[in-house]
C-alpha positions in Angstrom: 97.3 143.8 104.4 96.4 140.4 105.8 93.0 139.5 106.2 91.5 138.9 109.8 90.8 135.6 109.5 94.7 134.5 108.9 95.6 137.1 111.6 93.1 135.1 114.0 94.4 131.7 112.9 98.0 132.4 113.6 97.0 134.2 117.0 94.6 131.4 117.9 97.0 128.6 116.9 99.8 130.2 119.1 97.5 130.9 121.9 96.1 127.4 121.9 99.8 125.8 121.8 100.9 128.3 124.7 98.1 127.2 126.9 98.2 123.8 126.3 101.9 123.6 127.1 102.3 126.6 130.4 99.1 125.0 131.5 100.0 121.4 132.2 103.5 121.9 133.4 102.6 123.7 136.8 99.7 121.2 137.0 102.2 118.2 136.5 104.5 120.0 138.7 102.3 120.7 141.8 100.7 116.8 141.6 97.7 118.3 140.3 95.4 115.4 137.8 95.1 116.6 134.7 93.0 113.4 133.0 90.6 113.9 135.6 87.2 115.5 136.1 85.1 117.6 134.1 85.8 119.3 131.0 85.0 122.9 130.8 82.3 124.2 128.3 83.8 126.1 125.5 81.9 129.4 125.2 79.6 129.7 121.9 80.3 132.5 119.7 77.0 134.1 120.6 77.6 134.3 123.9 81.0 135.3 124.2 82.3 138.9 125.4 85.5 140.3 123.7 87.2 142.7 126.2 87.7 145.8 125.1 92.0 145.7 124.8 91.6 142.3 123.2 89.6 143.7 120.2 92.0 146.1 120.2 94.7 143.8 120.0 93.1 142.3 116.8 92.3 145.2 115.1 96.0 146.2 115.6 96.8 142.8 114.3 94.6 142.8 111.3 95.9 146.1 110.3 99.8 144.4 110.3 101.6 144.0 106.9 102.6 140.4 106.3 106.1 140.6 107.4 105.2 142.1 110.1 103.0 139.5 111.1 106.0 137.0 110.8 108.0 138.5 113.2 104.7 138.5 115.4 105.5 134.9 114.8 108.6 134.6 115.3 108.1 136.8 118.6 105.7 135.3 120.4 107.0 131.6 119.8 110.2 132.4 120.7 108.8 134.4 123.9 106.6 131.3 125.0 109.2 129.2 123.9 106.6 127.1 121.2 108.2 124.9 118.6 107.9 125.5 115.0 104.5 123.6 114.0 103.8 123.0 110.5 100.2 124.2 109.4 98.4 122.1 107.0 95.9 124.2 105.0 92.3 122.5 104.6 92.3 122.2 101.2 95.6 119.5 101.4 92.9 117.3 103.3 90.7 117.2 100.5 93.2 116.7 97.8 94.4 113.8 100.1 91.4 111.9 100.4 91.2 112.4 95.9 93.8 109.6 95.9 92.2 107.2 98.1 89.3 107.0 96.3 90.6 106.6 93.3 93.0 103.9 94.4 89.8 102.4 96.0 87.8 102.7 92.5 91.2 101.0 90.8 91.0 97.8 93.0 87.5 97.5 91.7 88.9 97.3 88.1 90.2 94.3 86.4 93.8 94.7 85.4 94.2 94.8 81.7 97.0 93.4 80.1 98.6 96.4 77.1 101.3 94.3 75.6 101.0 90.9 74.0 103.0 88.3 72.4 102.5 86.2 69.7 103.8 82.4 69.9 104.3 80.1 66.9 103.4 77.0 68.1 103.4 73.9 65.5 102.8 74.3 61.6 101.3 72.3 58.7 104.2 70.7 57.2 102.9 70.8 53.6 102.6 74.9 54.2 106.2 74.8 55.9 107.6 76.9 52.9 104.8 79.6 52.5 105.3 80.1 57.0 108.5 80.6 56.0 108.1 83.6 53.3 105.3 85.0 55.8 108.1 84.7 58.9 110.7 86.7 56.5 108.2 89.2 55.9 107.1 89.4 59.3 110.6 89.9 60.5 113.0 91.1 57.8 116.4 90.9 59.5 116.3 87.3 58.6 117.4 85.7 55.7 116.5 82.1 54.5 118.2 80.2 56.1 117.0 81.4 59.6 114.0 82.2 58.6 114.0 78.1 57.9 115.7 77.7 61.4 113.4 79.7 63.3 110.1 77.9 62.0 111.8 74.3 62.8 111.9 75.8 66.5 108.6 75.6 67.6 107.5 76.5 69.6 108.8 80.1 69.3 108.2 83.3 70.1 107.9 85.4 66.8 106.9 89.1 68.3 106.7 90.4 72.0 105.6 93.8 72.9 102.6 94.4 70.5 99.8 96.0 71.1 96.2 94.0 70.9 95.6 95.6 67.3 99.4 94.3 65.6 99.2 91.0 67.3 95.8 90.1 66.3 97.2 91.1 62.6 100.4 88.6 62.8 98.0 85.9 64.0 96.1 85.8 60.8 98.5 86.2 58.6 100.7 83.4 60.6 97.5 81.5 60.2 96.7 81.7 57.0 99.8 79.9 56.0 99.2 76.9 58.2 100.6 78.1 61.1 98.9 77.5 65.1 99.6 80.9 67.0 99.2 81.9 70.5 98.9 85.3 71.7 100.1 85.6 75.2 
């Protein structure tokens, strides 16, 4: 069973689009202004007086299982000749207007960086040998020599893609063997 209020929707939605579009073409076609002049006064629901075959109508409607109601649908656009209109149901306009506040709320925010880099910049020279151990240690597919390679560089990038955390570790370490780091 489908409850009245659907059953009015889909009557009142194809009722609204038949009238709107049978009413303006004999307008338009007889030279007849349809911009101009008043606007008629929608009827309150107080003061409004269902005839009695209407109601019937909608208690007939009411009553209809869903498939049935479909081809209700089907039947009466096809018979007023109404295109296929795609209903949006209420609750899509509130989970629309979710994202733009929260996109709103994000320009607010000042982007934070996540990954960092750390840079070897110069050395001490008299720790040159220790920066090298700590640079093996650091990154142990190196052996000696370009461990000894990759300190004479500077400045070099040691690590990329660290979090804050592992690159405020490497800076120490890099620095307590005489080395001047950047974290970038």
């Amino acid at each position: 069973m489908l409850s009245t209020r659907l059953c009015c929707r889909i009557t009142s939605g194809l009722l609204r689009q038949s009238r709107s579009l049978s009413a303006a073409a004999p307008a338009a076609a007889e030279g007849v202004p349809t911009t101009e002049g008043p606007s008629s006064t929608v009827p309150s629901s107080d003061d409004r007086k269902i005839a009695p075959h209407i109601q019937s109508l909608v208690d007939t409607i009411a009553n209809l299982p869903l498939l049935e109601v479909a081809d209700l649908n089907y039947a009466l656009k096809k018979k007023l000749n109404l295109p296929d209109a795609p209903v949006m149901p209420t609750g899509m306009v509130m989970q629309a207007a979710a994202p733009a506040a929260a996109a709103e709320a994000k320009e607010d925010d000042i982007p934070q960086k996540m990954t960092f880099s750390v840079k070897l910049t110069k050395f001490d020279d008299t720790k040159k040998i220790a920066l090298i151990k700590e640079i093996r240690n650091q990154l142990p597919n190196l052996n000696l020599v370009q461990a000894k390679k990759f300190v004479e560089t500077a400045p070099v990038e040691v690590k990329g893609d660290l979090g804050k955390a592992e690159a405020d570790e490497l800076k120490t370490a890099l620095e307590k063997v005489g080395a001047t780091v950047e974290i970038a």
